[in-house]
C-alpha positions, -999 to +999 in steps of 0.1 A: -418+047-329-425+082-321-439+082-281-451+124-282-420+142-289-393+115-277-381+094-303-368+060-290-355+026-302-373-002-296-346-029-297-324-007-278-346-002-249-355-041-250-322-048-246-309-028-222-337-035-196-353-070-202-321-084-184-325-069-157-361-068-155-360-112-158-328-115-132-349-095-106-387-105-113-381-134-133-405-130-166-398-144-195-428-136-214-417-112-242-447-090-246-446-081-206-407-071-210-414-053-236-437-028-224-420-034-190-386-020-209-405+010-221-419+018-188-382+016-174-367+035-201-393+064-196-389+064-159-355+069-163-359+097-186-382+116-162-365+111-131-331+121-143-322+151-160-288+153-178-277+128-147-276+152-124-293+150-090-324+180-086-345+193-058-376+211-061-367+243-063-399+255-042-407+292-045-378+298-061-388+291-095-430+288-104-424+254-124-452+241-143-477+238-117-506+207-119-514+192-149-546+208-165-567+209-193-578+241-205-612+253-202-635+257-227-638+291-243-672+289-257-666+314-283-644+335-299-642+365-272-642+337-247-607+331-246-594+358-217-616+340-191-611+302-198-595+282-171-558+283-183-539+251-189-503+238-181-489+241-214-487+203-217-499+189-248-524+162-244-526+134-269-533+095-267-523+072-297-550+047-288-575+058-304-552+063-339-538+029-337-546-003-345-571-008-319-569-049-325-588-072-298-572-109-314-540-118-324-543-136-356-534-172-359-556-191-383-518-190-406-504-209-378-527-235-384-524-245-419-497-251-445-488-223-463-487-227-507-480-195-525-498-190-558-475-178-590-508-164-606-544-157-600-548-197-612-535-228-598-535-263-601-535-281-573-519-316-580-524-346-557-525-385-559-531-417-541-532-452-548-561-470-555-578-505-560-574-512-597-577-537-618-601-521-646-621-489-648-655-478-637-665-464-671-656-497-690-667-534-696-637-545-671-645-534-637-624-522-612-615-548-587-628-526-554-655-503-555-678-482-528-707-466-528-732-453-502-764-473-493-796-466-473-819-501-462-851-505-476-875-501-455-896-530-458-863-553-461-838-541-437-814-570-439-784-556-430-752-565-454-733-599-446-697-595-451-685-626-476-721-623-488-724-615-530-753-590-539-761-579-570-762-540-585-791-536-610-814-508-617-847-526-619-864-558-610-861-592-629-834-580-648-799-599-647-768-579-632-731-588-645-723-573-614-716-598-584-707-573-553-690-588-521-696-571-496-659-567-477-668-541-450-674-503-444-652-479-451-632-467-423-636-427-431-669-423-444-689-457-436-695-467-470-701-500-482-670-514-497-674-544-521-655-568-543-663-567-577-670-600-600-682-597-637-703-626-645-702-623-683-729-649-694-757-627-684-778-610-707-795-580-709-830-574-729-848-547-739-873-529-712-855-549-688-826-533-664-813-517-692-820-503-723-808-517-757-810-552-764-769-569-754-758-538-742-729-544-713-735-516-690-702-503-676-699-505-632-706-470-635-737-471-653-744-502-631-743-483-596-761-448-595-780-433-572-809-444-582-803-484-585-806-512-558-789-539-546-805-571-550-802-605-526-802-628-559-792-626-597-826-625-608-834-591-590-864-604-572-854-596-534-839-556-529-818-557-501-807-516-503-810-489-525-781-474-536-777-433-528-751-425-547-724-433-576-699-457-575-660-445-568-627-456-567-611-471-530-584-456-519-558-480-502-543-459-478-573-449-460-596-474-462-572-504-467-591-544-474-579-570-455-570-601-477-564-581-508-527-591-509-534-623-495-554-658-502-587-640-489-592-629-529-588-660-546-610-680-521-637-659-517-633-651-487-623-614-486-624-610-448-597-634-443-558-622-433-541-657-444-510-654-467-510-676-500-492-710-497-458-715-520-478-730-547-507-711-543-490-684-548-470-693-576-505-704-596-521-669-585-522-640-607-518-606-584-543-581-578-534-549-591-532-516-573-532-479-595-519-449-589-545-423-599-535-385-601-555-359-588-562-324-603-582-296-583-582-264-603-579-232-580-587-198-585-580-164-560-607-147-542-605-116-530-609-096-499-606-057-499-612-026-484-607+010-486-603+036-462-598+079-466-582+108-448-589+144-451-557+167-461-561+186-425-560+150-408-525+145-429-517+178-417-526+182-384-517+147-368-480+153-379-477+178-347-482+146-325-454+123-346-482+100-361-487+095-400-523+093-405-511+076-442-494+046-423-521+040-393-548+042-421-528+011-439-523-006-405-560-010-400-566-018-433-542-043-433-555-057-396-592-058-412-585-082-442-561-101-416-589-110-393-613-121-420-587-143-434-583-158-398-619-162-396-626-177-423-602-204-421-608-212-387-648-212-399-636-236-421-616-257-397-645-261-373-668-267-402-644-297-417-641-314-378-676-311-375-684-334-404-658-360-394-674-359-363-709-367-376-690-394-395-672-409-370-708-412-351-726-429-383-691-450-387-687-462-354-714-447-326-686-426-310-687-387-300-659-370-281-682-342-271-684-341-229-721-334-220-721-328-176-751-340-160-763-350-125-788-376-146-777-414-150-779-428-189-791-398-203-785-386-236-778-352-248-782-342-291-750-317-291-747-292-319-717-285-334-719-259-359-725-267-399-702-288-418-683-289-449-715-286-470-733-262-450-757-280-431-761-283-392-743-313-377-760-326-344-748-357-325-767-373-299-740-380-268-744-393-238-743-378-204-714-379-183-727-384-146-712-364-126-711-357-084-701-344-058-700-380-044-672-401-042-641-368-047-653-357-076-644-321-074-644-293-096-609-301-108-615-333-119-648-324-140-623-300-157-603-331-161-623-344-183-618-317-211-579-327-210-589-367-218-612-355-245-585-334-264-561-364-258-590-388-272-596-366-304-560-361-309-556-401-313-584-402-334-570-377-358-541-399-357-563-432-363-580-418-391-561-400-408-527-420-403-506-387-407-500-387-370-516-368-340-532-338-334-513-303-332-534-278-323-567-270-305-590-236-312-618-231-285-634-199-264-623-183-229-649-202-208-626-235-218-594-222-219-599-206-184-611-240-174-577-255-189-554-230-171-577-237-137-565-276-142-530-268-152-516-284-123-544-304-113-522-336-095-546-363-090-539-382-121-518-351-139-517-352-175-488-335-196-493-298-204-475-263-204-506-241-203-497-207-189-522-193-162-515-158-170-545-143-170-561-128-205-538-148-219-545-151-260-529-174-285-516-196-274-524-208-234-498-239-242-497-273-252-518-309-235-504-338-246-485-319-276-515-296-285-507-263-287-544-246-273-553-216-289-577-190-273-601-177-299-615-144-284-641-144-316-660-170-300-687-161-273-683-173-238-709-192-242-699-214-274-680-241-261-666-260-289-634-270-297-619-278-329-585-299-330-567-302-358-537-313-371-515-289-396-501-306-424-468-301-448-489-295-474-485-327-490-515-342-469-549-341-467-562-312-447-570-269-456-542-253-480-538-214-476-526-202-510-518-166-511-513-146-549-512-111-535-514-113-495-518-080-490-514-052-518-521-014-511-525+014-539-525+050-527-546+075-545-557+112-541-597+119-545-602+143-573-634+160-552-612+169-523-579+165-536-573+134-498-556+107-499-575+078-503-560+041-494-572+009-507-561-026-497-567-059-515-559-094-505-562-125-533-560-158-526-571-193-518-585-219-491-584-253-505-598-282-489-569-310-503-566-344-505-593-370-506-608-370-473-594-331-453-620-338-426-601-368-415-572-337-402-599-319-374-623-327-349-649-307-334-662-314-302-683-291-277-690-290-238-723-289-224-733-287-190-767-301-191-799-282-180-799-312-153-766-303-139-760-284-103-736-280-079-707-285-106-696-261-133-665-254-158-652-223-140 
């Protein structure tokens, strides 16, 4: 790199003074010994001259005299009175250079797939609940679908307990449903499917055409019910969506692989006896491809230069061509970064609000002085677009008792650990490995570092204005997001994938392509930069990989804060 007129070598420099600069100060941290090597290097170079040993030479010789700027001359015949200068040549590179306030790190977050062409096919599979088809006379064995109570008959569903799907009243179902549970991801009934083939179907009925079988699919839609008896005179739910496949990795039946099946009793554990299980046909389980067809967006820009800027900048060492390109380059960077942490925070805030409908649970910490209260905690849209909100309750918290500053800051270090294991739980790929969040929470994480009360494992650096990363808690890596105001305390953890499981895919066709042309008007140089590629959301349920979570200190709270 070209410092004014002294040309030096980086690596050179780095390694000729970051020794000695650790064994006397004892810094590590690369970035400071590098500019710390520099500084060295340039101190040398001004204090010694040829190596050999100078005094100032006083009257003897005039020098150089103070640093000045020279005046301004006004005009053309104001040159022989303008305050004179020292002959120094003033410049700064700061304003030239990439002038970038965030490190980029949403790659470091997500697998990595490159794209041979502007199309892709994005394969996947899983296993699934077989036994016959949705779209045919034989059923599938398993099926789900999501259900709303009615609201004049809000019986809730009876595990072991058969319902029946039909579209209309007093109409026969073939369709006997058992209701086995909820599912574990999305809370969606899950049910066992029986085909009770005697029934009959008449015209103007539940469905149309006189002995027409309806297929499960036909069966189950959005806008049937689910009836209490066969003769679809008690609606127990409506149904509020179509029927789909279960998958039996994440939302795994107990009894499907035992004598739960065959004695109706789908909630039971118990293996078959020896000659039960000798007289027992098995229940089938299919392996069902998935296709998601993937296309490259794009993100460009384009920037110019004047032939005199070309021209004129060379006197300083700087190629205007190559800065221009750097910033280009920096600009479709940080929109790539945004968007897929936008998209991270967006996916953990839906299995968030699912997690809440699932099981009543919400990792967000909301700090009041009020006993039972309850706060509604927004966490930013999610996967479709619409606001999440999740009502959580307050945390009570004193100055009673040692509660302290510290520990209230303690509590943000339980809450990663808790949503970590929940990724884990959920999406049984294993724990957490990252955490994105503002500067108001990462200061308060680097404040608690070595909090000693009841100390739980991290390496988070308190280097002030440190960005990504501040170091790991309980093996998440925490990410400081200087995007994000002060005041927007959430926190999205995640886990990063291999890219064959569920969770965001970064695809890149052309990461970063530049084409150099000159204006015809003004005969400049004109740079433009393009970036294709794609951000898939893979595998059957991606939320399941992130959580997002937020702290609140509650209009209630005083005496206690974050920082």
């Amino acid at each position: 790199m070209n410092y004014g007129n002294i040309l030096i070598n980086e690596k050179e420099v780095f390694d000729t003074w970051s020794g000695m600069i650790t064994e006397a100060t004892g810094i590590e941290s690369k970035s400071k010994l590098q500019w710390m090597s520099k500084y060295c290097h340039f101190h040398n170079l001004n204090e010694s001259v040829y190596n050999t040993a100078h005094v100032n030479p006083n009257a003897n010789i005039n020098g150089m005299g103070a640093i000045t700027f020279p005046g301004d001359p006004t005009g053309i015949q104001g040159f022989s009175g303008q305050a004179a200068g020292s002959g120094d040549k003033p410049f700064s590179l700061l304003p030239l250079a990439m002038q970038v306030a965030a490190q980029t790190v949403g790659l470091d977050l997500v697998p990595v797939i490159p794209m041979q062409g502007p199309l892709g096919i994005l394969t996947y599979l899983d296993f699934v609940y077989a036994g016959g088809r949705l779209n045919s006379g034989a059923a599938s064995i398993m099926v789900k679908a999501p259900v709303f109570s009615d609201s004049d008959d809000a019986t809730a569903l009876v595990v072991n307990t058969a319902y029946y799907a039909g579209t209309a009243a007093g109409g026969r179902s073939p369709f006997q449903l058992t209701f086995v549970g909820l599912s574990r991801i999305d809370g969606y009934p899950i049910f066992r499917v029986k085909v009770d083939t005697g029934a009959t179907y008449t015209q103007g009925q539940e469905y149309a055409g006189a002995s027409v079988t309806p297929t499960l699919a036909t069966a189950i839609t959005a806008n049937a019910s689910l009836w209490s008896d066969v003769a679809g005179t008690t609606s127990v739910a409506d149904f509020d969506g179509n029927a789909e496949l279960v998958k039996a990795l994440e939302d795994h039946v107990t009894g499907f692989s035992g004598s739960g099946f065959a004695n109706d009793s789908v909630a039971s554990d118990q293996p078959y006896e020896r000659e039960a299980g000798e007289d027992t046909v098995d229940n089938l389980l299919g392996l069902k491809l998935f296709n998601k067809s993937i296309s490259a967006k794009t993100y460009q820009a384009a920037a110019a230069v004047t032939r005199e800027q070309v021209q004129d900048l060379k006197q300083f060492g700087i190629d205007a061509i190559a800065q221009v390109e750097a910033v280009l380059i920096n600009e479709l960077t940080q929109d790539i970064n945004k968007l897929i942490l936008g998209r991270i925070f967006s996916l953990g805030a839906t299995n968030a609000e699912q997690i809440f409908n699932r099981d009543g649970v919400s990792l967000s910490l909301v700090l009041s002085n009020a006993t039972g209260g309850t706060t509604t905690v927004a966490l930013g849209n999610g996967e479709d677009g619409t606001p999440v909100s999740i009502p959580t309750a307050d945390t009570n918290v004193t100055q009673l008792g040692g509660e302290t500053q510290g520990s209230v800051q303690r509590r943000i270090l339980s809450k990663v650990l808790a949503a970590s294991n929940m990724i884990a739980i959920r999406g049984r790929r294993g724990a957490a490995t990252f955490a994105v969040t503002n500067g108001q929470l990462c200061t308060a994480l680097q404040d608690i570092a070595g909090f000693v009360a009841y100390p739980l494992s991290n390496t988070v650096n308190q280097s002030g204005g440190s960005l990504y990363p501040v170091g790991n808690v309980a093996g998440v890596t925490i990410y400081n997001d200087p995007n994000m105001q002060w005041d927007d305390t959430r926190m999205a953890i995640g886990r990063k994938g291999d890219g064959n499981s569920p969770g965001l895919v970064f695809m890149p066709y052309l990461m970063a392509e530049s084409v150099e042309t000159i204006a015809e008007g003004t005969m400049a140089p004109k740079i433009a930069v393009k970036s294709r590629f794609a951000l898939v959301d893979a595998g059957q349920h991606p939320q399941t990989m992130y959580y997002t979570m937020k702290v609140v200190a509650n209009t209630a709270l005083t005496g206690v804060s974050l920082i």
